[in-house]
C-alpha positions as a printed NumPy array, in Angstrom:
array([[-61.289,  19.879,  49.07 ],
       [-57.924,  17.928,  48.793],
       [-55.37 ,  19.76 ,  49.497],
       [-52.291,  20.491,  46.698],
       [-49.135,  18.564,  47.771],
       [-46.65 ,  21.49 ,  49.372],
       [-43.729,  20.576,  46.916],
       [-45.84 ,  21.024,  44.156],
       [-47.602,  24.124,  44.491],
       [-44.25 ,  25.937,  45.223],
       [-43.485,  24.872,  42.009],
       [-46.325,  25.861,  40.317],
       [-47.931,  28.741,  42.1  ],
       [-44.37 ,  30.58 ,  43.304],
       [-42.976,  33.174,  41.538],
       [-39.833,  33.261,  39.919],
       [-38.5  ,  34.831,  43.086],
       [-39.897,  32.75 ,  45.29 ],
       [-38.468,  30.043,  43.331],
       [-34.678,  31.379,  42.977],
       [-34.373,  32.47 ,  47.17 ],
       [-33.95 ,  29.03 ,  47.997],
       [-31.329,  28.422,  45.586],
       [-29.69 ,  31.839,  47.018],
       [-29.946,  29.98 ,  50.642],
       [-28.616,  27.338,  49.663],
       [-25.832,  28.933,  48.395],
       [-24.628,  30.851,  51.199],
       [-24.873,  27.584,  53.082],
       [-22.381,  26.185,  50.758],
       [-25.253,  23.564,  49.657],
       [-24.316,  24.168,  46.375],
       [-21.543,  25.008,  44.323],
       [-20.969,  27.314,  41.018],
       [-21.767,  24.664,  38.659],
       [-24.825,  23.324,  40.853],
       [-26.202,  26.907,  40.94 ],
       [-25.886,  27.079,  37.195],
       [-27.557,  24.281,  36.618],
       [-30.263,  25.518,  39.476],
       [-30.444,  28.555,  36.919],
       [-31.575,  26.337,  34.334],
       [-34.321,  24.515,  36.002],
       [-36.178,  27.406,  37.592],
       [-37.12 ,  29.076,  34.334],
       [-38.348,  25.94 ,  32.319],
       [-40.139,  24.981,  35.409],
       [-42.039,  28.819,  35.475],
       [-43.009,  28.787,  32.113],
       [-45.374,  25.966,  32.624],
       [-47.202,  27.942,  35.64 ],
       [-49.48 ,  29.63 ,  33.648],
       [-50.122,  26.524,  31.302],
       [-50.576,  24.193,  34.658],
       [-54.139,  21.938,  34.984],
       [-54.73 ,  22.26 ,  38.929],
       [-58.208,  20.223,  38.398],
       [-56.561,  17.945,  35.939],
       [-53.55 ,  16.806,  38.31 ],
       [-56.137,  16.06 ,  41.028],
       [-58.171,  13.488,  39.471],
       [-56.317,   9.885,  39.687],
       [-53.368,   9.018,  37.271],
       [-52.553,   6.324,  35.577],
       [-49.325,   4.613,  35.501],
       [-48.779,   5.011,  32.227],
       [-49.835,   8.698,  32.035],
       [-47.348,   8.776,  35.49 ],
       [-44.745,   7.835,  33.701],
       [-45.618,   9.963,  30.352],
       [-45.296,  13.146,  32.599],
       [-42.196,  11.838,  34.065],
       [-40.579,  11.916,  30.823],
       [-42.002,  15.047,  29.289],
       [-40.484,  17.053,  33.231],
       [-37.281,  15.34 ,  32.997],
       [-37.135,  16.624,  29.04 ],
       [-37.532,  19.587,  30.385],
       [-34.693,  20.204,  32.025],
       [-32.484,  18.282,  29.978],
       [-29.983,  21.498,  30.077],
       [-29.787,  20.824,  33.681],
       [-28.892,  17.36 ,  33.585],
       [-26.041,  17.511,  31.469],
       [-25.052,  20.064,  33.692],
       [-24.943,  18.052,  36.852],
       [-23.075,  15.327,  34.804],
       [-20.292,  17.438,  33.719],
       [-20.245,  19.279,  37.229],
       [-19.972,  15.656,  38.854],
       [-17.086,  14.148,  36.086],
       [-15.396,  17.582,  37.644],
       [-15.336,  17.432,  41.368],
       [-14.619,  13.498,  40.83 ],
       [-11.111,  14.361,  39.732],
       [-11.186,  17.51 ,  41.105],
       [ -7.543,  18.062,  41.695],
       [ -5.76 ,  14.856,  40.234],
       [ -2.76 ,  15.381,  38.017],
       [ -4.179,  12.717,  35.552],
       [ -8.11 ,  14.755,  35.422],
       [-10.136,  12.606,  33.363],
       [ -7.054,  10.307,  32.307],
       [ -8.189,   7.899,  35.526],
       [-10.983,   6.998,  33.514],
       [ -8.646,   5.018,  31.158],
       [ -6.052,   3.938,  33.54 ],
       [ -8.651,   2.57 ,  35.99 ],
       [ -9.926,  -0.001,  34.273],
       [ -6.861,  -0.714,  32.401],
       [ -4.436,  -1.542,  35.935],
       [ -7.455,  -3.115,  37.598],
       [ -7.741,  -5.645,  34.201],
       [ -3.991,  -5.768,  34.043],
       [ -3.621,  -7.348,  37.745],
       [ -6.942,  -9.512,  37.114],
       [ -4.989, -10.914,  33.984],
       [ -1.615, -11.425,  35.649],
       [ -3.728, -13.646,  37.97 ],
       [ -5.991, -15.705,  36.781],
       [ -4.262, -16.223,  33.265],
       [ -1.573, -18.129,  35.34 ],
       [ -4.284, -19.468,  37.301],
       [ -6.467, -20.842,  34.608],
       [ -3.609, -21.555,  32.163],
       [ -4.612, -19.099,  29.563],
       [ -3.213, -16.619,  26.976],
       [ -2.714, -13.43 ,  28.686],
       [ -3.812, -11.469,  25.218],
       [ -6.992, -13.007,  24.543],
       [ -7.845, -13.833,  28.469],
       [ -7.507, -10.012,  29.261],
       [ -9.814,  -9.115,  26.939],
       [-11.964, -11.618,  27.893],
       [-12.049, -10.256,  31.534],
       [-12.035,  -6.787,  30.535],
       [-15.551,  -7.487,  28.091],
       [-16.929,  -8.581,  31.357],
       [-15.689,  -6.414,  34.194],
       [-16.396,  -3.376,  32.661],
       [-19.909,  -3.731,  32.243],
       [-20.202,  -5.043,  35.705],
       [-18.129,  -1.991,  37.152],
       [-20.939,   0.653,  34.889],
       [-23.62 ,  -1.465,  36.939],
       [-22.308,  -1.17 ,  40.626],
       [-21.249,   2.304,  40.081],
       [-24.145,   3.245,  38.846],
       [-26.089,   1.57 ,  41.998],
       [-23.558,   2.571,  44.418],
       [-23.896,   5.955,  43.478],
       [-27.617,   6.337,  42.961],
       [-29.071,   4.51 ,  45.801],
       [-27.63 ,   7.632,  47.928],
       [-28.992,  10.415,  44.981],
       [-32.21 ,  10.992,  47.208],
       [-30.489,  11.305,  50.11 ],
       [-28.131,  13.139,  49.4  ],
       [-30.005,  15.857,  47.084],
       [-32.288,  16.214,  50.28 ],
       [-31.524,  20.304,  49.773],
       [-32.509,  20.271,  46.334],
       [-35.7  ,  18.568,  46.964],
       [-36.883,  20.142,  49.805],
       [-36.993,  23.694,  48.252],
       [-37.792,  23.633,  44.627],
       [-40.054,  20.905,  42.665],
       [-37.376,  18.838,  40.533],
       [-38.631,  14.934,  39.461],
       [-37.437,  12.537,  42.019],
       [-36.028,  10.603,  39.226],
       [-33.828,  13.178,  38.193],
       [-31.412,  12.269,  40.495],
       [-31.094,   8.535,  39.974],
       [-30.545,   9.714,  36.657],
       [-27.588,  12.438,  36.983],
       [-25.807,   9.36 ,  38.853],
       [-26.386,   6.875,  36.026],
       [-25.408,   9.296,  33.42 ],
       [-22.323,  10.197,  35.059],
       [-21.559,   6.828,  35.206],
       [-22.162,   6.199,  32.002],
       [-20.127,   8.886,  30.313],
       [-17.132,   6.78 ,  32.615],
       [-18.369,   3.47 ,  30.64 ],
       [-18.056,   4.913,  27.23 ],
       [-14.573,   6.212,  28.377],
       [-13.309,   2.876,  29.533],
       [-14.883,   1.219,  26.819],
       [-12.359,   3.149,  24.793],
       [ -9.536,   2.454,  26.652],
       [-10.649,  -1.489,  26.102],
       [-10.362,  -0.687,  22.516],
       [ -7.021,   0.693,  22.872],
       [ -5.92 ,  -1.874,  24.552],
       [ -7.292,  -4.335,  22.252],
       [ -5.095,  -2.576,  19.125],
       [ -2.165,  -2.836,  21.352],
       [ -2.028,  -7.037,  22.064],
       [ -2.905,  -7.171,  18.703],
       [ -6.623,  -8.887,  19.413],
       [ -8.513,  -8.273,  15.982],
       [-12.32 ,  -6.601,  16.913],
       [-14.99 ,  -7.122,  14.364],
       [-17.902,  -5.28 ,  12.714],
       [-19.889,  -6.155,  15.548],
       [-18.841,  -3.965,  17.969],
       [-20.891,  -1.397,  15.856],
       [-23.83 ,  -2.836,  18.023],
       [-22.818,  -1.774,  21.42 ],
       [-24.304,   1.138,  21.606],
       [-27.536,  -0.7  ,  21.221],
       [-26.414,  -2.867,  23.731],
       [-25.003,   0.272,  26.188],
       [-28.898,   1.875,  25.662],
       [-30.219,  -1.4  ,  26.787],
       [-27.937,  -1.719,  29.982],
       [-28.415,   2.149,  31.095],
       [-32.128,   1.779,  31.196],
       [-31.371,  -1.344,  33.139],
       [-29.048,   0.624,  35.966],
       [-31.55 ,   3.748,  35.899],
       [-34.072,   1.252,  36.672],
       [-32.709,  -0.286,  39.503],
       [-31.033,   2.604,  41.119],
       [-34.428,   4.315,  41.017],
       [-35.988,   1.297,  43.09 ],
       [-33.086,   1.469,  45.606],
       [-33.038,   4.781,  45.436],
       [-36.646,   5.287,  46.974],
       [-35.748,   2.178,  49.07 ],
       [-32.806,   3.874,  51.139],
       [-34.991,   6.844,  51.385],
       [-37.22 ,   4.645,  54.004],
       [-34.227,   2.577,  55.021],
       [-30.841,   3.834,  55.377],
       [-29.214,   0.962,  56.279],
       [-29.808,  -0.26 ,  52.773],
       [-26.88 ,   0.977,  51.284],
       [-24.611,  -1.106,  53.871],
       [-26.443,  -3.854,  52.51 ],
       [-26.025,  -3.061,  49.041],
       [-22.347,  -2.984,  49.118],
       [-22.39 ,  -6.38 ,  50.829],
       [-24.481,  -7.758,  48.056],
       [-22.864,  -6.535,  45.129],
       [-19.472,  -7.55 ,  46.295],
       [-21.363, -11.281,  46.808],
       [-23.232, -10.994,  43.4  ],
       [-19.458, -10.96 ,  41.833],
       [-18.647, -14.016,  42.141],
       [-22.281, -15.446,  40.758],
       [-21.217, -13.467,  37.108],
       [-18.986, -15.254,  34.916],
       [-16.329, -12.441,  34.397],
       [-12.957, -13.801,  35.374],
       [-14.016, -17.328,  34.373],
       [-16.257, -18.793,  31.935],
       [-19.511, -20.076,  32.505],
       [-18.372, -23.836,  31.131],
       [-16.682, -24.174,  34.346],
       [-19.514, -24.043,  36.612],
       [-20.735, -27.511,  37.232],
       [-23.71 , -28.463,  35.427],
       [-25.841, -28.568,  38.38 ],
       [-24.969, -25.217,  39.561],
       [-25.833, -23.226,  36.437],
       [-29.132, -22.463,  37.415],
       [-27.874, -19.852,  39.9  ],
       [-25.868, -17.803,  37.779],
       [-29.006, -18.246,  34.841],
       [-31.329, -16.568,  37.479],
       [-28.865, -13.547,  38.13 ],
       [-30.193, -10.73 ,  35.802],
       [-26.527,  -9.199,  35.174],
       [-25.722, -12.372,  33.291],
       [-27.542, -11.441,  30.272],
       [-25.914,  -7.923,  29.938],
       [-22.474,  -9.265,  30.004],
       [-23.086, -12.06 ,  27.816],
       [-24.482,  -9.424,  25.5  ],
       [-21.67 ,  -7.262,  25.547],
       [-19.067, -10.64 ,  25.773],
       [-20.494, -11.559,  22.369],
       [-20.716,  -8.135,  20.561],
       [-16.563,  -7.571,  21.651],
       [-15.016, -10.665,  22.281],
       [-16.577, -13.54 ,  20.479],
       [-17.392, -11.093,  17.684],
       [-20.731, -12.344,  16.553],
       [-24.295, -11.054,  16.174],
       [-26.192, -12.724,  18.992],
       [-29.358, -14.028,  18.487],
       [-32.747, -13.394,  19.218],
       [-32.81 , -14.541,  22.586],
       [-29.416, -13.218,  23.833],
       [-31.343, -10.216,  23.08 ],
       [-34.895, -10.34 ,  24.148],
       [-34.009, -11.957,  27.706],
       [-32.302,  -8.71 ,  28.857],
       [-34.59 ,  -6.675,  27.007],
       [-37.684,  -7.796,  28.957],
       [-35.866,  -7.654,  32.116],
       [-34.969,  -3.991,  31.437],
       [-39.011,  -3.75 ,  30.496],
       [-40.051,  -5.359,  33.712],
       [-37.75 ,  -3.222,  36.169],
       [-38.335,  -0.148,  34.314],
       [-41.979,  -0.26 ,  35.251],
       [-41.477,  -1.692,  38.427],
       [-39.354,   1.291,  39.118],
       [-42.019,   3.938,  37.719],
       [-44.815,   1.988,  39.355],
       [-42.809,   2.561,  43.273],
       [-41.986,   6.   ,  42.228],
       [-45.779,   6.669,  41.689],
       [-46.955,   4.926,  44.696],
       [-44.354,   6.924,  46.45 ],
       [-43.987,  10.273,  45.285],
       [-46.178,  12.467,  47.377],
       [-44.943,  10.906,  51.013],
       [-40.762,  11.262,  49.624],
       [-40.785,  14.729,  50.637],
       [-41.533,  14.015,  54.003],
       [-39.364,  11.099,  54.62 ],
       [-36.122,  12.7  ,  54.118]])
């Protein structure tokens, strides 16, 4: 007989009280905090109510991907209460004593495009108005992307605790960290608006689209941090290396220049970078103002396709040995 995987059949065979001690453990080691423990409160009670209901015989018999990732879906629904609680618990401890609160989410990006404009307006002779907005369409994006990798690469790492003692879905995680970047994305996105009203730069109908466009792009980043997630679970020295790369992958994204001046013969490289297509998506729903075309929307569409089942497929190849590599 094969023999249950341990995570799972505390899950599913524990009791309620079995389930909630090591929550209490964690807690007096100051693994957790009030809202964390709230949120733990959540979880444990969706998660017993499918004990009874639970096909032993059915979850030993070989899965398919696609009925992997169906189940994925349908746990992380689940415990959909618990996820916005770990986002709002996370905006909180990240300004966590700051005068300003939630304020930095506008002023960050705002300074940061303000000093980027100063620059490279002189630099490339251009009208400080319509260049800022110009960087600001594309840093902002590329700021939601980094984040959002920077922060979940380290999710399964750093949730060790959590993982260890109750059954949550490893991509829960990855997805808290997305989603709290996100929420910071839709708040500087506003503060671009502002901005926008202020140097008098005109924004059209289009920009009606970007939340079609910010759907696209978080499926994207939960994709990826998902992969690298699981990837810095077997090699720690990963996220060194990701910092490195990212900071080199700026300069191969057209954000503080356009991609006109790149020689001809050097286009290729920034055409094979992935990131490209989100920003000229979002570039041409805010800046330009027009409804891109077909293309400018299937190209990032099937590369959000490709790594999202890329990143399911790993997770499934990986889930049972996880546990044991943290």
């Amino acid at each position: 007989m094969v023999a249950r995987h341990p995570e799972r059949s505390v899950s599913f065979l524990g009791t309620h009280q079995m389930l909630r001690e090591p929550m209490r453990t964690a807690e007096s080691t100051d693994l957790l905090d009030k809202s964390e423990q709230q949120a733990a409160d959540v979880i444990n009670p969706q998660i017993d109510a499918t004990v009874d209901d639970f096909d032993f015989a059915a979850f030993d018999k070989k899965e398919s991907t696609f009925g992997y990732i169906c189940r994925c879906l349908s746990e992380l629904r689940n415990i959909k209460f618990a996820l916005a609680s770990f986002v709002i618990n996370n905006l909180r401890r990240r300004y966590r004593r700051s005068v300003l609160g939630f304020a930095w989410s506008l002023l960050n990006p705002l300074l940061t495009m303000a000093v980027m404009t100063a620059v490279f307006s002189l630099l490339w002779h251009s009208n400080p108005k319509s260049f800022g907005v110009y960087v600001f369409t594309g840093l902002l994006p590329w700021t939601y992307i980094t984040d959002s990798i920077m922060m979940g690469s380290q999710s399964l790492v750093q949730s060790e605790a959590f993982l260890k003692k109750v059954y949550i879905p490893k991509s829960f995680f990855p997805l808290v960290a997305v989603s709290t970047e996100t929420a910071n994305f839709v708040f500087s996105l506003a503060s671009l608006m502002l901005m926008a009203c202020i140097v008098g730069v005109q924004m059209k109908w289009t920009v009606l689209l970007v939340p079609a466009a910010i759907a696209l792009l978080f499926l994207f980043n939960f994709s990826v941090t998902l992969i690298l997630a699981i990837a810095t679970v077997y090699f720690r020295d990963l996220t060194h290396i990701i910092k490195v790369g990212l900071s080199t992958l700026f300069y191969l994204v057209p954000i503080i220049y356009s991609l006109e001046m790149v020689p001809e013969k050097y286009r290729v490289l920034f055409l094979l970078n992935p990131v490209f297509y989100f920003i000229d998506l979002f570039r041409a729903l805010i800046y330009v103002g027009e409804v891109p075309d077909l293309t400018r929307w299937a190209i990032p569409s099937l590369i959000t396709l490709l790594t999202l089942m890329t990143a399911f497929y790993t997770l499934k190849k990986t889930d049972k040995d996880l546990i044991y590599r943290l």
